[in-house]
Every structure is written in structure tokens, then in C-alpha cells.
N, C-alpha and C positions, 0 to 999 in steps of 0.2 A: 790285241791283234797287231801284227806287225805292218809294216810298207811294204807293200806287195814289189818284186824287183822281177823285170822278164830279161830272162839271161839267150840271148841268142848266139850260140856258136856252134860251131860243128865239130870242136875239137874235144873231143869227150874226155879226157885227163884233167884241161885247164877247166873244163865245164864242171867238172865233181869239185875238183879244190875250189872255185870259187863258189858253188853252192853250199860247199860244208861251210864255206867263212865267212858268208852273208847269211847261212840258216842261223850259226853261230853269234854273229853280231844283232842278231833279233829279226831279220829279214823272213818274207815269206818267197819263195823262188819258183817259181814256173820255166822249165827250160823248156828251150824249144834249139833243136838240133839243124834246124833251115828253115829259111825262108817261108817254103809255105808253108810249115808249122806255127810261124810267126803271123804270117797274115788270118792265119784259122783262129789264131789264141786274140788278135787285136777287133777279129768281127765281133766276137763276144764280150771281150774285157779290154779295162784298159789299169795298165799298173800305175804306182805311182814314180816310177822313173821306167828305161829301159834302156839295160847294158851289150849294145851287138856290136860285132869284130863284122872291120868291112869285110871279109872273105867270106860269105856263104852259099851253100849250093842253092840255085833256082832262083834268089833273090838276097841279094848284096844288102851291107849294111847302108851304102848311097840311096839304092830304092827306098829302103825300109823308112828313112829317114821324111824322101820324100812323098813316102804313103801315108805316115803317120803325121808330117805338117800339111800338105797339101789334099791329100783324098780322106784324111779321118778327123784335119782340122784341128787337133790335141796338138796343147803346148807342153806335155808332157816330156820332164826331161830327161835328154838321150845322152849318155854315155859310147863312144865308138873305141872298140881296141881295134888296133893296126899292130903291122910289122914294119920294125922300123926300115926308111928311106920308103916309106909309102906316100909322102908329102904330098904327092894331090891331091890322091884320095881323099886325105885328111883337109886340105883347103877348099875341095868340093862341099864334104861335108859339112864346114865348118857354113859355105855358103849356103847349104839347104838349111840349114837351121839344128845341128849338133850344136851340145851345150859344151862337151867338152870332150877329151882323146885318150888315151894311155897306149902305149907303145907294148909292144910283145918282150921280152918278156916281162908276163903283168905282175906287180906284186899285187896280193890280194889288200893288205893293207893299206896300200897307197889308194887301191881301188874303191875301198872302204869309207876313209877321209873325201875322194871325192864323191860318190855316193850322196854321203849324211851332208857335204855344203851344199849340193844340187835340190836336195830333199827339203832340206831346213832354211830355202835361202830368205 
């Protein structure tokens, strides 16, 4: 069984390629297209990391962050994509307790490498 990875974005192209290349690199993937899909998917399970882009409808990857350190308590680690010159968001993030960032556009590979050092640290 693989490491469960929750992919939260709402851009459904970058959403498929990175599902095909984390199903691909042995990942088990659960997407979730917004927000409160994310918070439905987090009352019942929790993965063993999660990849969300601050931009999504109903609840941002900032909230997400802060629901999942502060209201659900998981040190569970978080990956954030951004577009680039989004630098506060990302030093917000980085303040609520994001483990780490990637820029738009993501390579899947690069996204991969930080993954597995998150995963395995």
C-alpha cells in the first residue's frame, strides 16, 4: 500500500498530470477540487502528506494550513504550489506551519523529490 498524498487544486489539467505521476511513482491520490472538498476528505482521513496550491475556491491553501495545524492538530506534512511573485502568501504560509512550496509552473518531478524528502524525513 502506498502513502496516501491529498492533492488539492482546482485546476483540473495540472490536477490529472500530477495524479498520473504520483499514481505512477507508487502514490495513493485522493483529489479534492476545493476547499470544502478538502475539509470533508480531512473530517474523516488524514494522508500521509498534503499537496494544496494557495488559490482555491471556498477555502485557500492559508486556511487549509491553518485548519489542519491549529483545528485538526496534524503535523502532517504540507506541500503549497503558488504562482510565482505570490511571496506573501508563501511567507504566510511558511508562518502557519507549511513544510515547503513550489512555484507554478510545477514540475511533477521536482514535486516528487520533495514529496519522498517530506515523507521519509
Amino acid at each position: 500500500m502506498g502513502k496516501r498524498v491529498l492533492l488539492a487544486d482546482d485546476d483540473q489539467l495540472l490536477a490529472s498530470l500530477l495524479n498520473f505521476r504520483l499514481k505512477k511513482g507508487g502514490y495513493e491520490v485522493h483529489h479534492s477540487a476545493n476547499g470544502k472538498e478538502v475539509k470533508e476528505y480531512l473530517k474523516n482521513e488524514m494522508p500521509d502528506i498534503i499537496v494544496s496550491d494557495i488559490m482555491m475556491p471556498y477555502f485557500s491553501g492559508i486556511e487549509l494550513i491553518d485548519y489542519v495545524r491549529n483545528d485538526l492538530k496534524s503535523k502532517t506534512p504540507i506541500i503549497i504550489i503558488s504562482s510565482a511573485g505570490n511571496e506573501q502568501n508563501v511567507l504566510t504560509a511558511f508562518e502557519l506551519g507549511a513544510n515547503d512550496f513550489v512555484t507554478k509552473p510545477v514540475s511533477p518531478t521536482e514535486l516528487l523529490v520533495r514529496i519522498q524528502r517530506e515523507i521519509y524525513k
